[in-house]
PyMOL CGO cylinders between C-alpha atoms (Angstrom):
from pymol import cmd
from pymol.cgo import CYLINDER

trace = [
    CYLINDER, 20.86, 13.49, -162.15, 19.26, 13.17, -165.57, 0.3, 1, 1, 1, 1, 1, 1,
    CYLINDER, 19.26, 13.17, -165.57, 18.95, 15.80, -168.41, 0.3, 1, 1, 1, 1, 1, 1,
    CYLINDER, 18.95, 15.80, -168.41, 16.93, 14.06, -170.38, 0.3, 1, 1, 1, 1, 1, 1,
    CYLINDER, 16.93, 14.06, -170.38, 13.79, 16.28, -170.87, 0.3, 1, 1, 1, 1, 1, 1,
    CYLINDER, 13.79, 16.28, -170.87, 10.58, 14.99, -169.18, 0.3, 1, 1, 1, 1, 1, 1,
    CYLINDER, 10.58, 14.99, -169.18, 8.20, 12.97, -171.30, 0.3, 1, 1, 1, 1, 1, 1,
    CYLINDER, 8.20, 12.97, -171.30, 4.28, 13.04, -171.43, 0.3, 1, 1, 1, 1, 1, 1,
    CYLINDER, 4.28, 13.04, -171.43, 2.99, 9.75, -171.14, 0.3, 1, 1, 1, 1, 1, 1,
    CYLINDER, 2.99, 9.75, -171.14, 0.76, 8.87, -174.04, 0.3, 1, 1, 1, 1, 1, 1,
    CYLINDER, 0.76, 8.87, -174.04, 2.00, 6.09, -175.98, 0.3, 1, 1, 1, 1, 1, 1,
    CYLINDER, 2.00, 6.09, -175.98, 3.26, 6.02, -179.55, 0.3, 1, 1, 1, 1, 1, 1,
    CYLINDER, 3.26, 6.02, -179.55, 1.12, 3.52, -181.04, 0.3, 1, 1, 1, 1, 1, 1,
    CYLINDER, 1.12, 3.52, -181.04, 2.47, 2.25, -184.87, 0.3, 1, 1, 1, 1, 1, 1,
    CYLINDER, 2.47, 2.25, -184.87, 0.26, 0.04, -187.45, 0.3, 1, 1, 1, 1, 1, 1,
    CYLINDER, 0.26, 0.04, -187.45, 1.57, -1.24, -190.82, 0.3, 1, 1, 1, 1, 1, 1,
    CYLINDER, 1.57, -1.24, -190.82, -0.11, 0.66, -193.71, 0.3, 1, 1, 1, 1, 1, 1,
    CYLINDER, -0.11, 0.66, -193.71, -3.66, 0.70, -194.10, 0.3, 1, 1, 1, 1, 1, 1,
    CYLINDER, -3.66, 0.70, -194.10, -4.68, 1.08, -197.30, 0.3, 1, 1, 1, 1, 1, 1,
    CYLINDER, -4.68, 1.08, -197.30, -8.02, 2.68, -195.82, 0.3, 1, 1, 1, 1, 1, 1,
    CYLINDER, -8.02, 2.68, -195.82, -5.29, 5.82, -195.30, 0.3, 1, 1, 1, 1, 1, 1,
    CYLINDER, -5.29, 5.82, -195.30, -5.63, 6.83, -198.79, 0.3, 1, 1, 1, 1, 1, 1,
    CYLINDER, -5.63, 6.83, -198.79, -9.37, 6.78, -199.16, 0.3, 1, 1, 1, 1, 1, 1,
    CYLINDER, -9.37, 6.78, -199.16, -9.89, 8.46, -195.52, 0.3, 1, 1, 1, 1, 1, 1,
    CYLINDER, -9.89, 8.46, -195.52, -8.34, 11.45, -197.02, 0.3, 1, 1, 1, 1, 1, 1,
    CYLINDER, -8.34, 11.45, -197.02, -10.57, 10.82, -200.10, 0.3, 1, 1, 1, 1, 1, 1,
    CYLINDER, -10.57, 10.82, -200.10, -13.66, 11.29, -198.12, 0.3, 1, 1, 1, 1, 1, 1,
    CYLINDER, -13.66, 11.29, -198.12, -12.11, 13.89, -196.27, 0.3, 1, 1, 1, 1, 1, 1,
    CYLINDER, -12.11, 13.89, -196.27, -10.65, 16.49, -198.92, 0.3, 1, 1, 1, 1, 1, 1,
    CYLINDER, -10.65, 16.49, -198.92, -14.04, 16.37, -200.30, 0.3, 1, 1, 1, 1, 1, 1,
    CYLINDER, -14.04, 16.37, -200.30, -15.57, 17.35, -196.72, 0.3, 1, 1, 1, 1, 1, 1,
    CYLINDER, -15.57, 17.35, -196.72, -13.10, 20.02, -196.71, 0.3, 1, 1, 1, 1, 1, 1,
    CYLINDER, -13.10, 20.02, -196.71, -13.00, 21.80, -199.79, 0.3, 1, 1, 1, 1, 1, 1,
    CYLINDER, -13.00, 21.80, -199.79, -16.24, 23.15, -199.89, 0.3, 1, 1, 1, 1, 1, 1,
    CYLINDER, -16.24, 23.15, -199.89, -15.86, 24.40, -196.19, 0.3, 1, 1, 1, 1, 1, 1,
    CYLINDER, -15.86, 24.40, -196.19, -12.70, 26.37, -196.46, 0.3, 1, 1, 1, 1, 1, 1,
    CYLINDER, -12.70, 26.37, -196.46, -13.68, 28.64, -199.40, 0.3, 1, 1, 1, 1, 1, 1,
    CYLINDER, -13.68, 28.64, -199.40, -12.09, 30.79, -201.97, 0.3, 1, 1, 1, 1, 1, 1,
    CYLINDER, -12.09, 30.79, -201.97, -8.75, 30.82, -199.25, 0.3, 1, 1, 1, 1, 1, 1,
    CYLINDER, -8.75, 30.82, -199.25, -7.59, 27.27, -199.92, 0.3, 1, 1, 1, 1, 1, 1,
    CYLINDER, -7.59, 27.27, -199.92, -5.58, 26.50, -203.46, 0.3, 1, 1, 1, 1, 1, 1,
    CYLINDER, -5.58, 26.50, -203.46, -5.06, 23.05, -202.56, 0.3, 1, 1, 1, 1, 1, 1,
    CYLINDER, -5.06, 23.05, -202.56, -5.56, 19.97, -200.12, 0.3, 1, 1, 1, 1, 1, 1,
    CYLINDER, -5.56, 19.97, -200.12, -2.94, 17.07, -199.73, 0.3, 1, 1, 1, 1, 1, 1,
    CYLINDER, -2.94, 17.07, -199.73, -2.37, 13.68, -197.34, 0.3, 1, 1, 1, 1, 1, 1,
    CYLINDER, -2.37, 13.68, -197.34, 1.16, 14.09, -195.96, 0.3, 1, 1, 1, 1, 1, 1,
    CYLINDER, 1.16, 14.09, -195.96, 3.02, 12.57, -193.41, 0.3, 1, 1, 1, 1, 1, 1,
    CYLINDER, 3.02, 12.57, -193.41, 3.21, 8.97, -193.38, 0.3, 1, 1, 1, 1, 1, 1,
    CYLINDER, 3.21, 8.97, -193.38, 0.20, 7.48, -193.97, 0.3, 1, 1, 1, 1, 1, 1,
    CYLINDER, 0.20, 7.48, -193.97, 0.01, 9.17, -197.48, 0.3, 1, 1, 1, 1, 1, 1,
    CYLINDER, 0.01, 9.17, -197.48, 3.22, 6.56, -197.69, 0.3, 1, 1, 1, 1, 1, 1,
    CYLINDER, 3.22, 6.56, -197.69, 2.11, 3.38, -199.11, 0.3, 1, 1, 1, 1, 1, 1,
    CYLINDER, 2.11, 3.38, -199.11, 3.93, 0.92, -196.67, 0.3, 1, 1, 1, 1, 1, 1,
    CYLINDER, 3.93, 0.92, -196.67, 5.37, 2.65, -194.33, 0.3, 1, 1, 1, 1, 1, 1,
    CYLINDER, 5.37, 2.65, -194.33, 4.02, 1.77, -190.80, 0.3, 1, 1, 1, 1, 1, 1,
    CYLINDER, 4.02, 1.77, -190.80, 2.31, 5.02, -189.30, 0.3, 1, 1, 1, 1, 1, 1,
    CYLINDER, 2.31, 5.02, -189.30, 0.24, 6.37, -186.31, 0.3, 1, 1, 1, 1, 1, 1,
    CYLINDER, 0.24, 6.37, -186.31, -3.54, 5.92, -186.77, 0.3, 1, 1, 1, 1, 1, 1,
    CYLINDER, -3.54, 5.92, -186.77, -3.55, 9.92, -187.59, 0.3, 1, 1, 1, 1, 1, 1,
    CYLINDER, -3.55, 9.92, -187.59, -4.01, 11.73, -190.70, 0.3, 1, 1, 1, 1, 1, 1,
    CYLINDER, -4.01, 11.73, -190.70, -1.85, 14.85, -191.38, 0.3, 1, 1, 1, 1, 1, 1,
    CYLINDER, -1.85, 14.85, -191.38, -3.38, 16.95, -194.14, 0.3, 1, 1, 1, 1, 1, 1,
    CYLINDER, -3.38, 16.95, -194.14, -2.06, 19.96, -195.59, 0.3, 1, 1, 1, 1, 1, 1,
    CYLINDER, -2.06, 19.96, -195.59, -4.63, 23.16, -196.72, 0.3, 1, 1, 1, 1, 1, 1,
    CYLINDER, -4.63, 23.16, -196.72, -1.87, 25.43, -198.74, 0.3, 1, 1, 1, 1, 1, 1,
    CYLINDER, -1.87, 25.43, -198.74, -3.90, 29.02, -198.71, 0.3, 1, 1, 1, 1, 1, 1,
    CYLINDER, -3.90, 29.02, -198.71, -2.03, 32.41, -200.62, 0.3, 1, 1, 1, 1, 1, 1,
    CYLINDER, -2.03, 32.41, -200.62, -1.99, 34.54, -197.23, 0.3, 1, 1, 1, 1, 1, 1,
    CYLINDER, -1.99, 34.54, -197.23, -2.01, 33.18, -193.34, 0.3, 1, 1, 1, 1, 1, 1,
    CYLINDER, -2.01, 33.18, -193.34, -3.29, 36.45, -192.71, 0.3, 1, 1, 1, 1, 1, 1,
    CYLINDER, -3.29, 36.45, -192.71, -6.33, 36.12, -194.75, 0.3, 1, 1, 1, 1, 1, 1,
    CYLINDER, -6.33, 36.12, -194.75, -8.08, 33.09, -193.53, 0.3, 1, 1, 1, 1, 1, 1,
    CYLINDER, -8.08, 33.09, -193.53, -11.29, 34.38, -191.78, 0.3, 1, 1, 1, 1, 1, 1,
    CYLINDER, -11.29, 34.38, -191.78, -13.35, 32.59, -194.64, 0.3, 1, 1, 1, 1, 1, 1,
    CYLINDER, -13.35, 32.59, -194.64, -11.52, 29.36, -193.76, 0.3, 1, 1, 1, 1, 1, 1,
    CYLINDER, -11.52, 29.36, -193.76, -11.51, 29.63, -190.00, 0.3, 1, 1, 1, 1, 1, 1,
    CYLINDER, -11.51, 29.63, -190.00, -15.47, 30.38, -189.75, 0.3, 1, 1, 1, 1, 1, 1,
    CYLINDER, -15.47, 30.38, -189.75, -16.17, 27.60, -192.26, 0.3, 1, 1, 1, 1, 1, 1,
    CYLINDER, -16.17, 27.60, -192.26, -13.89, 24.99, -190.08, 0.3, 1, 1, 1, 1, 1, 1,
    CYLINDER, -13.89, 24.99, -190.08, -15.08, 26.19, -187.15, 0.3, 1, 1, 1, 1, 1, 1,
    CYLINDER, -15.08, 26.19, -187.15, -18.98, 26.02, -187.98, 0.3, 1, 1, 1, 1, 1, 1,
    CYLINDER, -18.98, 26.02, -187.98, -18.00, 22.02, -188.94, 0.3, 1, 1, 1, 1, 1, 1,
    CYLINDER, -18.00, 22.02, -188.94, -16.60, 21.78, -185.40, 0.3, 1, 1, 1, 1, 1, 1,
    CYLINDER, -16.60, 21.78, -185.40, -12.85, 21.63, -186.32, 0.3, 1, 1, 1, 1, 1, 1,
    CYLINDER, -12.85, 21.63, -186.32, -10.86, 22.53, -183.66, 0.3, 1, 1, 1, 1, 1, 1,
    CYLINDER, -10.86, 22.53, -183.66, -8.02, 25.53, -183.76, 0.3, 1, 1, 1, 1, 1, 1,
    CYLINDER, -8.02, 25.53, -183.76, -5.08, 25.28, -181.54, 0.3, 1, 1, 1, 1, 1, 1,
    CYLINDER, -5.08, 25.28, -181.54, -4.09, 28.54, -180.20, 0.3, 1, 1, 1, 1, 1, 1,
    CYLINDER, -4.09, 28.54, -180.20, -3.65, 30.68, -183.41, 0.3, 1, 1, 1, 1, 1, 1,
    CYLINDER, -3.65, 30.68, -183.41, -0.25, 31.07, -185.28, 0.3, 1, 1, 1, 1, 1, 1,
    CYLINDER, -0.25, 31.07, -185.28, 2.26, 27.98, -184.35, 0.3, 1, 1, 1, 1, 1, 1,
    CYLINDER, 2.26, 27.98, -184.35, 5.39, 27.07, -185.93, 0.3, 1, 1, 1, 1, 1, 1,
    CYLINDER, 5.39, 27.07, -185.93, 7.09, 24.02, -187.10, 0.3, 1, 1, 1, 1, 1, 1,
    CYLINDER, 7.09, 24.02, -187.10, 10.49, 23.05, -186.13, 0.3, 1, 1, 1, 1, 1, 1,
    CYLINDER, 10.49, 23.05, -186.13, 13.66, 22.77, -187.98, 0.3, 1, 1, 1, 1, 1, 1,
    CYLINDER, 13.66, 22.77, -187.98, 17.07, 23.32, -186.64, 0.3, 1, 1, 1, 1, 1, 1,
    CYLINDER, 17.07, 23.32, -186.64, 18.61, 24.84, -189.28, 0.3, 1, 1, 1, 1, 1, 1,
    CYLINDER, 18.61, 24.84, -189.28, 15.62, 27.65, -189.45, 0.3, 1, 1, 1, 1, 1, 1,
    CYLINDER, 15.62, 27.65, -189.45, 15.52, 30.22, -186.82, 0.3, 1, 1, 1, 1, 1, 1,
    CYLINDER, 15.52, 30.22, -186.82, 12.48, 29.56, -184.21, 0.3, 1, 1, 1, 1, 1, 1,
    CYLINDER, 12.48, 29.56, -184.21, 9.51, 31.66, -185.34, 0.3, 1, 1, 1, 1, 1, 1,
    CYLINDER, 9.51, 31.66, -185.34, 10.62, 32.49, -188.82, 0.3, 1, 1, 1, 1, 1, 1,
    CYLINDER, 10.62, 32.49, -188.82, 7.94, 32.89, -191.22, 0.3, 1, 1, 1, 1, 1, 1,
    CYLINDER, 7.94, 32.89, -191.22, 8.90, 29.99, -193.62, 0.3, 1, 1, 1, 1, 1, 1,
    CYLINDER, 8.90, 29.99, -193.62, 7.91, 27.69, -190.48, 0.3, 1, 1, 1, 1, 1, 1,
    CYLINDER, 7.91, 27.69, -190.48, 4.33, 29.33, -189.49, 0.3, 1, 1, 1, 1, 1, 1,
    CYLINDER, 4.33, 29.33, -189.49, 1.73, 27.55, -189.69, 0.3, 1, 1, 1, 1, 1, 1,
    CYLINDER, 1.73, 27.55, -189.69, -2.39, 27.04, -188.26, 0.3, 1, 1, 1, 1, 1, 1,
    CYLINDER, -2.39, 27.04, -188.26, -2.84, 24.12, -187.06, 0.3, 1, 1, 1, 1, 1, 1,
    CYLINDER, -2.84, 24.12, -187.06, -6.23, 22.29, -186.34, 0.3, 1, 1, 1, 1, 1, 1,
    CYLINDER, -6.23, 22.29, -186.34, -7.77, 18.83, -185.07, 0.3, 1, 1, 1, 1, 1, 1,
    CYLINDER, -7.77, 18.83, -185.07, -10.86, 16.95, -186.03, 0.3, 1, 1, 1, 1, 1, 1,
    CYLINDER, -10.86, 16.95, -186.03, -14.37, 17.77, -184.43, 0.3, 1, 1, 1, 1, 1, 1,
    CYLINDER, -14.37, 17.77, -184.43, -14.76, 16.00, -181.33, 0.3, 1, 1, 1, 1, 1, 1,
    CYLINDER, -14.76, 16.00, -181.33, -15.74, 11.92, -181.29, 0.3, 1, 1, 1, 1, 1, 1,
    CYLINDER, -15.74, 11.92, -181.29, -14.05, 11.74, -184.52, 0.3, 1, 1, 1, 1, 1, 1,
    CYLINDER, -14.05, 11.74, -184.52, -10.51, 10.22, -186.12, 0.3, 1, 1, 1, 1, 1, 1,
    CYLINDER, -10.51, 10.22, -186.12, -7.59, 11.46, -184.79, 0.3, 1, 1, 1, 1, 1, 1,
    CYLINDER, -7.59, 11.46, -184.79, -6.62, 14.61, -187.61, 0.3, 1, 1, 1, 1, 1, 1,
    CYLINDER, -6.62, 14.61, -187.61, -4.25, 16.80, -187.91, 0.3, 1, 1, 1, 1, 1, 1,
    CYLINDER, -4.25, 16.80, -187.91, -4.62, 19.90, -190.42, 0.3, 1, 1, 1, 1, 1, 1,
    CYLINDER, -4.62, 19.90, -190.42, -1.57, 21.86, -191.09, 0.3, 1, 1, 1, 1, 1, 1,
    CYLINDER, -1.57, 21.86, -191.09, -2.25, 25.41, -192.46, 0.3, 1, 1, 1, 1, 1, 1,
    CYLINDER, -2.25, 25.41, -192.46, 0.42, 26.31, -194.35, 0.3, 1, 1, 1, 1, 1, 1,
    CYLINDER, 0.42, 26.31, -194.35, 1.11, 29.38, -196.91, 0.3, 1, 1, 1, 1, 1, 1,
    CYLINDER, 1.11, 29.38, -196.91, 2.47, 28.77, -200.50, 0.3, 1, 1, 1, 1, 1, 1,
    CYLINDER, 2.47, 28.77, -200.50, 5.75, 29.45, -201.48, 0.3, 1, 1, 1, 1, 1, 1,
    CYLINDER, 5.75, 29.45, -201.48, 6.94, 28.64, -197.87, 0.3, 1, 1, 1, 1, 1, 1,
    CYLINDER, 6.94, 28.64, -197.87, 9.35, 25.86, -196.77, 0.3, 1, 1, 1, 1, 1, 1,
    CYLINDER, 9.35, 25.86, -196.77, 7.26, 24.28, -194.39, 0.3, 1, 1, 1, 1, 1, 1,
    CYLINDER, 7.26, 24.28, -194.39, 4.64, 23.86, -197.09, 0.3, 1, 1, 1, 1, 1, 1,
    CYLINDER, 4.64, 23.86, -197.09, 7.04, 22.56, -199.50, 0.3, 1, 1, 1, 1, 1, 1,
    CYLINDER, 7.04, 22.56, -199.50, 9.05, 20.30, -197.00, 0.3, 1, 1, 1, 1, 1, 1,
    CYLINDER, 9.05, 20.30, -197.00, 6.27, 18.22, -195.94, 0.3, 1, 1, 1, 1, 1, 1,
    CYLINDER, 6.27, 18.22, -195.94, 5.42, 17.63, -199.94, 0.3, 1, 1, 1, 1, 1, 1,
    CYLINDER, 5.42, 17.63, -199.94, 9.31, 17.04, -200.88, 0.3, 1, 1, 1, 1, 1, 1,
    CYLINDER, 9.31, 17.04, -200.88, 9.42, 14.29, -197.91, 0.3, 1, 1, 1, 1, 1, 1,
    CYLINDER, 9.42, 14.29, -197.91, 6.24, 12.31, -198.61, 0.3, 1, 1, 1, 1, 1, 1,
    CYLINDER, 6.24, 12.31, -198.61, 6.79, 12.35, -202.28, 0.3, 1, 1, 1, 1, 1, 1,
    CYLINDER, 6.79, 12.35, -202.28, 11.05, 11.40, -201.44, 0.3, 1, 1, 1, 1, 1, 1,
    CYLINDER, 11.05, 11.40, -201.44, 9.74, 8.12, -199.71, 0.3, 1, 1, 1, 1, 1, 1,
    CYLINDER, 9.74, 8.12, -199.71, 7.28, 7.10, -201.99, 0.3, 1, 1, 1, 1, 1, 1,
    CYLINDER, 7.28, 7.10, -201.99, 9.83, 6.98, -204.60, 0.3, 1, 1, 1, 1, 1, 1,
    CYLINDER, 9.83, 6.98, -204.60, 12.98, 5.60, -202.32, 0.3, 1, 1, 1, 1, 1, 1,
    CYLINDER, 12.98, 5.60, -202.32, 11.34, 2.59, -200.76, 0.3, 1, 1, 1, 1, 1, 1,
    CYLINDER, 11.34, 2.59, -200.76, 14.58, 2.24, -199.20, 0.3, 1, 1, 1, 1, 1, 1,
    CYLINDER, 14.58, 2.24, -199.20, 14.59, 4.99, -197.27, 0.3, 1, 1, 1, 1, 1, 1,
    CYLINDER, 14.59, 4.99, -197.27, 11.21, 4.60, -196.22, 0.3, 1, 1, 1, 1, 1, 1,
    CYLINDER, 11.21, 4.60, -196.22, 11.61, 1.17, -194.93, 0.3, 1, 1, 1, 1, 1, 1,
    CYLINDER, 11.61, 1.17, -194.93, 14.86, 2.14, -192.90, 0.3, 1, 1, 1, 1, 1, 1,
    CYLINDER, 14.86, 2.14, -192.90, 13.20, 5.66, -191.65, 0.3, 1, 1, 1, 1, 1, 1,
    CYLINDER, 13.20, 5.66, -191.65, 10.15, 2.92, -190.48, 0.3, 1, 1, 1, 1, 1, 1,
    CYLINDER, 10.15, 2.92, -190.48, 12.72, 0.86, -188.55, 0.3, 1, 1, 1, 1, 1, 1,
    CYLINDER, 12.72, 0.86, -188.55, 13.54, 3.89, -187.24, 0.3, 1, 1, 1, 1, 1, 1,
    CYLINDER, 13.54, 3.89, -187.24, 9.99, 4.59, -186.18, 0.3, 1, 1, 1, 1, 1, 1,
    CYLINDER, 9.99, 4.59, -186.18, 9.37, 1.27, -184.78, 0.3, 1, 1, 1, 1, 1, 1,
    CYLINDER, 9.37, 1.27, -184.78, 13.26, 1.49, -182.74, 0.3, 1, 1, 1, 1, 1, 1,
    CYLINDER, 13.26, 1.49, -182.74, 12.10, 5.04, -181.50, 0.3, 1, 1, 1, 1, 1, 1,
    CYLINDER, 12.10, 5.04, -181.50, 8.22, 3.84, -179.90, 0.3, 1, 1, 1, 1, 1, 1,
    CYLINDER, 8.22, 3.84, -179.90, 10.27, 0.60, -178.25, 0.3, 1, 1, 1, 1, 1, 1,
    CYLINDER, 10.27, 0.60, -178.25, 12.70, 3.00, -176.92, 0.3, 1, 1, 1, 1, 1, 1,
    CYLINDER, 12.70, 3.00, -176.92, 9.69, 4.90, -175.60, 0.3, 1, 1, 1, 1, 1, 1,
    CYLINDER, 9.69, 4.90, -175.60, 6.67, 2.65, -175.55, 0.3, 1, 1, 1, 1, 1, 1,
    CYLINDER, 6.67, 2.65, -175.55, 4.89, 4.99, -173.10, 0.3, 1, 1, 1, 1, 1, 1,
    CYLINDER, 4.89, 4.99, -173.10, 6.12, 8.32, -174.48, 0.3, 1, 1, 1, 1, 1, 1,
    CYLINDER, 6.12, 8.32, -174.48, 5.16, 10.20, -177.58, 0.3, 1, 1, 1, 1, 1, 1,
    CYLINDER, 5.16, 10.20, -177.58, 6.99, 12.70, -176.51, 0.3, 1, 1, 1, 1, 1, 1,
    CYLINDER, 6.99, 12.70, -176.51, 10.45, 10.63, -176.10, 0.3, 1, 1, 1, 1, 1, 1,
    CYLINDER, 10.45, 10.63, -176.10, 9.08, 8.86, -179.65, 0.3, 1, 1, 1, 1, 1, 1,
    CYLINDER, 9.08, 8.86, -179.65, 9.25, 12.23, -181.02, 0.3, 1, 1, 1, 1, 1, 1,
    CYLINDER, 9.25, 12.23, -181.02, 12.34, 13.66, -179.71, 0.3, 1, 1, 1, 1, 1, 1,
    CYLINDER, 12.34, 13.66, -179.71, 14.04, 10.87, -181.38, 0.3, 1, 1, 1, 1, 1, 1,
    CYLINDER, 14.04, 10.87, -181.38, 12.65, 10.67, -184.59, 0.3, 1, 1, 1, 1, 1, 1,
    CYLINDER, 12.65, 10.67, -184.59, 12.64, 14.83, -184.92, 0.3, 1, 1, 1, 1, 1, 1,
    CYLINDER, 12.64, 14.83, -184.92, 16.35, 14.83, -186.03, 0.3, 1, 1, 1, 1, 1, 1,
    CYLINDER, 16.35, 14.83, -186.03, 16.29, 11.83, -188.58, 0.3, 1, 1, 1, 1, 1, 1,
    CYLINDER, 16.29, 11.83, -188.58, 13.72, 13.58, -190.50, 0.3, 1, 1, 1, 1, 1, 1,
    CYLINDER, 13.72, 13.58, -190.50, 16.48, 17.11, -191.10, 0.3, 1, 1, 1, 1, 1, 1,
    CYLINDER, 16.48, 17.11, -191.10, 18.75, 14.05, -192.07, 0.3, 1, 1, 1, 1, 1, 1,
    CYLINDER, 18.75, 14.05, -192.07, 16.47, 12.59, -194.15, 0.3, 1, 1, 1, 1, 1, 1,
    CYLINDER, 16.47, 12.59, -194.15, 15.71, 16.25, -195.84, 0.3, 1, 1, 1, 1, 1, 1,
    CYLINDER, 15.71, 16.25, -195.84, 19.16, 16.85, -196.95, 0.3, 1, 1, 1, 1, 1, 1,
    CYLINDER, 19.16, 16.85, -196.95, 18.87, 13.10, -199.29, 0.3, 1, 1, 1, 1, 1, 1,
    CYLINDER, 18.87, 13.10, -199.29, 15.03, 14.66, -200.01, 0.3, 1, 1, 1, 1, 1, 1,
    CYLINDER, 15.03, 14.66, -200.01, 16.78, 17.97, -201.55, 0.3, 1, 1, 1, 1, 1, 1,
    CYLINDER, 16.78, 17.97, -201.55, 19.43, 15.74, -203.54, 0.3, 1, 1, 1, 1, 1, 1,
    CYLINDER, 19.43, 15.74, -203.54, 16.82, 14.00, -205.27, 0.3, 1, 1, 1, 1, 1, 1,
    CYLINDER, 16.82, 14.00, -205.27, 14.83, 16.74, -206.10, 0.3, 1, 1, 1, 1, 1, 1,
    CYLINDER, 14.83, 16.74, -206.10, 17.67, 18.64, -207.45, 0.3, 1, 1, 1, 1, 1, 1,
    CYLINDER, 17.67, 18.64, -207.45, 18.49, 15.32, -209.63, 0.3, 1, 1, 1, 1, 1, 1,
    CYLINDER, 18.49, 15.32, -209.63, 14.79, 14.32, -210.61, 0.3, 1, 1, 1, 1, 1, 1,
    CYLINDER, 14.79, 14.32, -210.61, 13.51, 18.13, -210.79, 0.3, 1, 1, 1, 1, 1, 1,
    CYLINDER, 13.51, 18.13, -210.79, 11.09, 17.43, -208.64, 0.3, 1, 1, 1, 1, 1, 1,
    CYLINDER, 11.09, 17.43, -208.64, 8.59, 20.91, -207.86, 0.3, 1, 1, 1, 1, 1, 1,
    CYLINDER, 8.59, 20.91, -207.86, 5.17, 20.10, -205.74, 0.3, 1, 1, 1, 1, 1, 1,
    CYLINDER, 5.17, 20.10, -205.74, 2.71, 18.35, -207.88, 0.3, 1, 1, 1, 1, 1, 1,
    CYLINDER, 2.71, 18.35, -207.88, 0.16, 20.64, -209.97, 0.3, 1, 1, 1, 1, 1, 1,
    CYLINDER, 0.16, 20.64, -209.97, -2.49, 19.13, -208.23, 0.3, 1, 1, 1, 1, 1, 1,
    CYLINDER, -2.49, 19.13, -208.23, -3.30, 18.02, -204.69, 0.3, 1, 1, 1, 1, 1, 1,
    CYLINDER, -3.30, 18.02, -204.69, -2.42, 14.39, -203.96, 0.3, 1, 1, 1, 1, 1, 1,
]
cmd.load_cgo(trace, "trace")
């Protein structure tokens, strides 16, 4: 019998870069900003398609860095009046060398109002890892474009592998990106990389 774990069966659908990425977070940092208030210190396109040329999902992941995850009311009623939608409260991100449910990994995490593109808006607090992780690796493979064309192959390896399985997509490409972290610190260390001052 198999142990592989069972698989849901949407399909993992990857384009080549669209420069229409960048300005689509453009249009929609300045949506945002004057709906999540005084809470918010800054807004920033992460994941891949804030990479210029890696192949991504259709799906913007956005980052809204706020002080306190406990003090958000300001920022939940102002999504939530725009018809954002909150995913039951307080999640957590994943890494393997971080105990499940630690602080450094919590996070809010929301999706577009209905009928429109596919978002994904990661509340994260400052001074976390999570929050700087997901700056460290987009920034890391915008400067190696070596590493971001293998971690594409990767990608593309990973939805033929599971062509009707985001989950299996996922559970393979989870692990490369801890891998991928370790060359991410290396490079900061050498280039003193810290977060940019402002959002990008």
């Amino acid at each position: 019998m198999s142990t592989a774990p069972p698989f849901a069966s949407s399909r993992p659908v990857l384009l080549p870069y669209q420069p229409r990425w960048a300005r689509e977070f453009a249009a929609l940092a300045q949506r945002l900003a004057p709906l999540v208030g005084s809470s918010l210190l800054r807004i920033d396109h992460i994941g891949s398609t804030a990479v210029p040329g890696l192949q991504a999902k259709d799906v913007l992941d956005v980052q809204l860095t706020v002080a306190d995850l406990t003090q958000t009311a300001e920022l939940t009623r102002g999504l939530t009046q725009a018809g954002f939608q909150l995913r039951a409260g307080f999640r957590y991100d994943e890494f393997g060398q971080l105990p499940a449910h630690c602080p450094d990994l919590r996070k809010l995490y929301w999706r577009e109002p209905a009928g429109e593109r596919r978002l994904h808006l990661h509340v994260r607090e400052a001074g976390r890892f999570n929050t700087r992780f997901a700056l460290l690796m987009r920034d890391y493979l915008r400067a190696q474009p070596a590493a971001s064309q293998a971690y594409g192959r990767l990608k593309q390896r990973a939805a033929t592998l599971f062509p009707s399985s985001i989950e299996g997509y996922l559970y393979i490409k989870a692990p490369v990106f801890e891998l991928l972290y370790h060359a991410a610190a290396g490079w900061a260390a050498q280039t003193g990389w810290e977060p940019p001052a402002g959002a990008a």
